[in-house]
N, C-alpha and C positions, 0 to 999 in steps of 0.2 A: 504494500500500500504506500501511496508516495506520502511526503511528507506535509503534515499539514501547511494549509496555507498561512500568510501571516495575516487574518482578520480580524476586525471589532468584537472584543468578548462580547455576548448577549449580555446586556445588563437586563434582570428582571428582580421583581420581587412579589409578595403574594400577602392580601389584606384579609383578613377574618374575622367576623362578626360572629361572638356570642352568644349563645341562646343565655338564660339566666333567668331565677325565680328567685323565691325565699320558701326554703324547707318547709314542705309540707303545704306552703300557700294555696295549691288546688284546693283543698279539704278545711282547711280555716275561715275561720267566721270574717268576713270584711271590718267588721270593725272589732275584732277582739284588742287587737292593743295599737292600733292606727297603723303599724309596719304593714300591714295585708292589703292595708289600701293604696300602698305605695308604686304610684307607675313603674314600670319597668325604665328607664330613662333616670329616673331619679335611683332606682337600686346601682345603676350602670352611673353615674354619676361619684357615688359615695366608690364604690371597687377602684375608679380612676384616682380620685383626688385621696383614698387614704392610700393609696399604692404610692403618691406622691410623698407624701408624709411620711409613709416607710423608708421611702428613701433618700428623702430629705431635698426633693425640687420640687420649688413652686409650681404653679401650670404657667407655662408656655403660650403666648400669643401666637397665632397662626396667621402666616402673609400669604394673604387670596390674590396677590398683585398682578398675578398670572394664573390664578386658578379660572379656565374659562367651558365649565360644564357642559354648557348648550351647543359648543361648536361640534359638526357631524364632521367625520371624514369622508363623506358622499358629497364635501363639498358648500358646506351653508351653515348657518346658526338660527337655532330656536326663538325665535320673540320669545325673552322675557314674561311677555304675559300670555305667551300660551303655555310657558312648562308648567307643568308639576312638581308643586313645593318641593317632594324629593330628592328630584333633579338640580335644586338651588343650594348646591354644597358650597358655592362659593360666599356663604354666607355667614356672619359670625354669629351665634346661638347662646352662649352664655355660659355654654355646659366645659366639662372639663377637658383641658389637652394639655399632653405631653412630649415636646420633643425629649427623648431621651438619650443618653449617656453612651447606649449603643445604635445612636442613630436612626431609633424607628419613631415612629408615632403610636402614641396609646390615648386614644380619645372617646366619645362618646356618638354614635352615628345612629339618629335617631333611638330606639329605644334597645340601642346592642353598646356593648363595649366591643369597640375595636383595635385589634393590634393589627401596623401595619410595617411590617420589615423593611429593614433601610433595603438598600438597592445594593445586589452583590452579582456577582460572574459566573455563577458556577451555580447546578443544579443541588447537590450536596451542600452549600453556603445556604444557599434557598431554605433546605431543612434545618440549618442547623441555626440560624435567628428564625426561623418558624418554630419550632420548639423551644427558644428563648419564649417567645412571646406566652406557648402555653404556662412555662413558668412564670413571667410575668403577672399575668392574670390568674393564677394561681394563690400568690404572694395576695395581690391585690383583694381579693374574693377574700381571704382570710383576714386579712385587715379589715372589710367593711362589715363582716362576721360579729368579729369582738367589739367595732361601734356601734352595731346594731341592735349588738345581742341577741341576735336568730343567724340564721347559717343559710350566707344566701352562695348558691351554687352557680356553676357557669356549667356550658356543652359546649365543647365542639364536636355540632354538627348543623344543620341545615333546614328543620322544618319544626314545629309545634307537634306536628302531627295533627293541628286544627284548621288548616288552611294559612298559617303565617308560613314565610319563607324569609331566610337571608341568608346572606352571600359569605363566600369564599372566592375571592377575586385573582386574577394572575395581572402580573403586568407584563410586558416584554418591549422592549423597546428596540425598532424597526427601523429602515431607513424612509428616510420621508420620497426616495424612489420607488420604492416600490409602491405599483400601482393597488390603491386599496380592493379594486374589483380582484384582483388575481388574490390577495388573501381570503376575500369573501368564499371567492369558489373552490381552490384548495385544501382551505382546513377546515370545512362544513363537514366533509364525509369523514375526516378524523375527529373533531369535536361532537359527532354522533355518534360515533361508534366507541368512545373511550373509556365511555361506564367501566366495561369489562376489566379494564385496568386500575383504575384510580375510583370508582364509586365506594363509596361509605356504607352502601346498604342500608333496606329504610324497611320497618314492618310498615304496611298498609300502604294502598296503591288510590293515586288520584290524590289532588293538593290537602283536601281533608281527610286523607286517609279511609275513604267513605266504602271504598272495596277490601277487604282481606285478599290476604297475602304477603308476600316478600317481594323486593325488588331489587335490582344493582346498583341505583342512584338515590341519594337522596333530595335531588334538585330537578329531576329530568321530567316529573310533573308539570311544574312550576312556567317549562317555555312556550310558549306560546306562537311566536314569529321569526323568523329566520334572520333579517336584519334588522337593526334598529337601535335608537339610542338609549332607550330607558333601562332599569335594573332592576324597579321595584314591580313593574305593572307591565302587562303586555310583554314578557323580558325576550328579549331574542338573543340566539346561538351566536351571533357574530355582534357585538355592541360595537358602535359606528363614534364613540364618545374620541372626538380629536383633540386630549390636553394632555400633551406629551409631556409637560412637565420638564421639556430640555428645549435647545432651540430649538425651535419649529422649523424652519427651513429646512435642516438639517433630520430631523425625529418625528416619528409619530410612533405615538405606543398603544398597543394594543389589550388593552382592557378585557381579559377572558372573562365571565361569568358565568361561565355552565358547571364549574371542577363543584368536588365536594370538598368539603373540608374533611383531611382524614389525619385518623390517631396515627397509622401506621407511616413510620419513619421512610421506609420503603416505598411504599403507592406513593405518597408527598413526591418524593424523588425521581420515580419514574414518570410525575404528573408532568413537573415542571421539565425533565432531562426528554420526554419525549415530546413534548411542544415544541422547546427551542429545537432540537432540529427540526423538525417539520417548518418552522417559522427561517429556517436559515436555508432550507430545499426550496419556500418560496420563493424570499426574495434573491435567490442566485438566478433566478428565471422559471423555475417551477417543476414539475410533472407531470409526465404525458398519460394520457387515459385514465383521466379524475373518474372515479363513480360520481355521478350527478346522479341523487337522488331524488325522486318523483313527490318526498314530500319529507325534507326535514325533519318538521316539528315531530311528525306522526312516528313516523322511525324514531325518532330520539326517546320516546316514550314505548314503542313496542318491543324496543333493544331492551331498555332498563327494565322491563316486563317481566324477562324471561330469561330466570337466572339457569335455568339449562342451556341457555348460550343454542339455542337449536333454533330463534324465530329469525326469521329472515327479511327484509324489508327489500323496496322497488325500485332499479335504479331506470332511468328517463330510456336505457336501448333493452329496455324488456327484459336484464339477466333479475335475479333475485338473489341478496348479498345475507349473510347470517356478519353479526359483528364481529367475529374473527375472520374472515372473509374480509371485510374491509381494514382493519388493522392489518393484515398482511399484507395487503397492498399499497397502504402507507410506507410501512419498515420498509418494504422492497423497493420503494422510492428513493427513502431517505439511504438505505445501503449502496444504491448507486451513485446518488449523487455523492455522499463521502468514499468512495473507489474513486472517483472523476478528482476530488477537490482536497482528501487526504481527511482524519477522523485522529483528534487529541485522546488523552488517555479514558477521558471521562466520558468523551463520548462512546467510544468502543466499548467503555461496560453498560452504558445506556443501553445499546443496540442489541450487547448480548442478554440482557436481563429482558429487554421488550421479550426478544425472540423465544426464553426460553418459560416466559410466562403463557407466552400467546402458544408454547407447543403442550403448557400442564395443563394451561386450562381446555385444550381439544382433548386430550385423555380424559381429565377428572379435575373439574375446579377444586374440588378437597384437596388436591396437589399444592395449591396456591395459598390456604389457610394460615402460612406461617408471613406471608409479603401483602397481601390483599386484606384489606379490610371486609369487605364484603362477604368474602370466602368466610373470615375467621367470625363477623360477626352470623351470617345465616348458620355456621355449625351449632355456635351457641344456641342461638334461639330453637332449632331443633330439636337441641338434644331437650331442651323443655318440654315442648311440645311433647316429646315422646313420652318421656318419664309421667308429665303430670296429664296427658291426654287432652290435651289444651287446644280451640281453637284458633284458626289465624285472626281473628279478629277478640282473642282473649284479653282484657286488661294487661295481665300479666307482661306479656311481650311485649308489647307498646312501652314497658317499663325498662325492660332488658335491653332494648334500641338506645333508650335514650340513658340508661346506666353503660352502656358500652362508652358511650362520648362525654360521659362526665371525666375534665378536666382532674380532678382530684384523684391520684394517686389511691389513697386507702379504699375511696369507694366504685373507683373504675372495673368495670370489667376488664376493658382493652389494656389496664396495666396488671390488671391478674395474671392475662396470661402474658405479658410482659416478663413478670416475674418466677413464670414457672416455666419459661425461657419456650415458649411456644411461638414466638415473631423473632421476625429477622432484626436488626436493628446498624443503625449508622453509626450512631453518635453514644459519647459517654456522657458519663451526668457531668464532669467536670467542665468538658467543654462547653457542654449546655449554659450551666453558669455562669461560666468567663459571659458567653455571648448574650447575656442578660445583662451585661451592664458596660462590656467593649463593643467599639462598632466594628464593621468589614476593613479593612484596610487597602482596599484595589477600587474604590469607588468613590465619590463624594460624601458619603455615609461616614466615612473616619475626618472630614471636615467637621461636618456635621455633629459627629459627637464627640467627639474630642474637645470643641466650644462647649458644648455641655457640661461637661466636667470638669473644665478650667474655669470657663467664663460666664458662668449658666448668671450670675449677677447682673450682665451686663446685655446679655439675651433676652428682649424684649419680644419676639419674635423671629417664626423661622417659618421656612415649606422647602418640599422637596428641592427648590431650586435658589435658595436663597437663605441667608442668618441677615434679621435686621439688628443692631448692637446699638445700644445707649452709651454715650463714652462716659458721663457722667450727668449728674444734675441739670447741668447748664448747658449742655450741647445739645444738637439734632439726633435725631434717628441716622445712623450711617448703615444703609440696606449695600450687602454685600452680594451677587448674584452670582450662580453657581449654574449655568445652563449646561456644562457639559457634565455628565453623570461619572465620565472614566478622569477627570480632574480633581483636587482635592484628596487625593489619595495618600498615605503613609510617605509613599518614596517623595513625592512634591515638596508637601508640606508638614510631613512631622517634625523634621526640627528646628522651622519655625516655631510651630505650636510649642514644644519644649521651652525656647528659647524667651519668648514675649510673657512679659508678667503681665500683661492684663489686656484687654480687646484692643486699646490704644496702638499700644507695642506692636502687637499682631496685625494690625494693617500696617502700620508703618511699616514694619519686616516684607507683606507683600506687595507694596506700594501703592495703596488704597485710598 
């Protein structure tokens, strides 16, 4: 294989909302001690700001100076007063933010607490401040516990199972050449067909859960339209939302909203490690004989159906694809094009681990039970079923779903069998922790937090693209812009950063 080429590491990173209650609040009386009546926004609220207090930083101003929502990459921007309030993130709200120490944001996104990973290179970097964050909100949940005096919980995962949904977002950031129609057509028939891979698994089928059964996704309900800008309503498989958050000329990033949010260390990994290449097969010019399928949405929902992996959906020249069927045709895209253009270390284990999941799960998805969420949570739920003679629409399992994705160690599932060594794993706790309070160092992200943790007094505000600094009492705001993501990195400017006692210093050192 020749040697890799020398190009642009992908920069991406991946945002996660929450699920969260207060113990036992289904079943409590609304007004037994006024906690019960507390919105969710406001529980999500207290998790951020005593998380701050934990660790001893104020909240953070957010600079919207460039946050520009409504623009579509089909070319246009939304009137203002036709969007939907949801849509108006570039708005300041009142509720808690955090830029943090390792560079992510930990804020409040309507009625979810969210962590959002700084921006790193590498699919494995991706999981490993992704599992920062679950620690994070961990710490944090535990802290607004002991304020509260009741034990409010978080999930990661993706539905109520009462008809609410929210998101596990990707980011990936693209060249502003490449034409957005060839991304559209592209990665549709990967982004349908990916459940098999990276889905979380969900007891109950249809947004409110309103049929029994199992399925492979717990978001694949949820779509509705194939392109489009929104996330909360209407959501489509390719969101069209143009705020790159870098120079524009130069960036557009693309905004995934179909992933699940998953426990397991490995699916995370394969989620992110097999989009970037797919995303790097596009914009090199692409792949020939796309499946064009005859109806998206409906495929995307008949895939996550049918965890025998045997239903088949329609593509537009009459064949009919089963979702491993379509995954193969992907890999064998991506395998050629890295033969033509040369494949780094990490991607060569990407490609071997796709290929050798997509050959367990044609024998026996039980094969995958130790890398797959899905695998490992449908065994579970099973083996209940059998023992206690339980239907698929039993309370019971509906419980099990969502104690699989509880964040908390002692009362997870997914870290049971974590600890009685039944999943595969990446990462160790130590590094886990470093990455909960250091940021990346190949990215803007080590700018970014490394201010935090020197000059967080002087930090007035910040956003993916910028630190605004108060030099003292008596001066302006001095907004610093950061538009390229692979700048600000350790080798640049770490020993400036070392060097400068205080914000002042530190421009001055970069000539500011």
């Amino acid at each position: 294989m020749p040697e890799p080429e020398q190009v642009t590491p992908t920069v991406l990173g991946l945002e996660t909302e929450y699920g969260i209650l207060l113990a036992d609040q289904a079943c409590a009386s609304p007004v037994q001690d006024g906690l019960d009546a507390l919105h969710p926004m406001h529980l999500s609220n207290a998790v951020i700001r005593t998380y701050g207090e934990l660790v001893r930083q104020h909240s953070t101003g957010w600079d919207y100076q460039t946050e520009s929502p409504l623009n579509d990459q089909r070319g246009f921007e939304v009137p203002r007063g036709k969007a939907l309030a949801d849509q108006l993130t570039d708005v300041e709200n009142g509720l808690a933010n955090l830029v943090l120490t390792n560079g992510a944001r930990l804020y409040v996104d309507h009625a979810h607490p969210e962590y959002a990973t700084p921006e790193v290179t590498g699919p494995r970097d991706a999981v490993l401040w992704d599992r920062a964050g679950d620690l994070v909100m961990l710490q944090g949940a535990r802290a607004a516990s002991r304020l509260l005096g009741r034990q409010v919980r978080l999930y990661k995962n993706n539905t109520d199972g009462k008809g609410a949904s929210y998101g596990t977002h990707e980011n990936y950031l693209l060249s502003r050449s490449t034409p957005f129609h060839r991304v559209v057509v592209q990665l549709t028939p990967f982004l349908v067909s990916r459940g098999v891979l990276v889905g979380a698994g969900r007891v109950g089928r249809g947004q409110s859960s309103e049929l029994p059964g199992f399925q492979i996704t717990q978001r694949a309900d949820f779509f509705e339209a194939e392109v489009g800008l929104e996330t909360t309503v209407n959501r489509p498989i390719v969101n069209t939302r143009d705020e790159p958050h870098a120079d524009a000329s130069r960036h557009r990033r693309l905004h995934v909203i179909t992933g699940d949010a998953n426990q397991s260390e490995y699916a995370t990994w394969l989620k992110v490690g097999t989009a970037s290449l797919v995303l790097r097969l596009v914009e090199s010019g692409g792949w020939r004989d796309v499946p064009a399928l005859v109806d998206p949405v409906r495929a995307m929902h008949v895939l996550s159906h049918d965890p025998s992996l045997r239903a088949t959906v329609a593509l537009e020249d009459g064949r009919e694809l089963t979702a491993l069927d379509l995954q193969h045709r992907v890999l064998s895209a991506v395998r050629e094009h890295l033969a033509r253009h040369g494949a780094g270390p990490e991607d060569e284990e990407v490609v071997a681990a796709w290929q050798q999941v997509l050959d367990d799960l044609a024998v026996d998805p039980a094969r995958c039970a130790d890398r797959l969420d899905w695998v490992a949570k449908q065994q579970l739920v099973e083996r209940y079923r059998e023992r206690d003679g339980l239907g698929w629409d039993a309370p019971k399992l509906a419980l099990l779903d969502l104690q699989y994705a509880d964040i908390d160690p002692e009362r997870s599932l997914y870290h049971a069998l974590r600890r009685a060594g039944r999943v595969r794993t990446l990462l160790d706790d130590a590094e886990v922790e470093r990455a909960r309070t250091e940021p990346p160092t190949d990215t803007r992200a080590f700018f970014r937090g490394r201010c935090m943790s020197r000059f967080a007094d002087q930090v007035v505000a910040a956003s993916w693209d910028s630190v605004i600094f108060q030099l003292d009492r008596h001066r302006s705001w001095v907004r610093l812009p950061m538009a390229d993501p692979l700048r600000g990195t350790r080798a640049a400017v770490g020993d400036l950063l070392d060097r400068a006692g205080d914000a002042a210093e530190l421009l001055d050192l970069l000539g500011s």
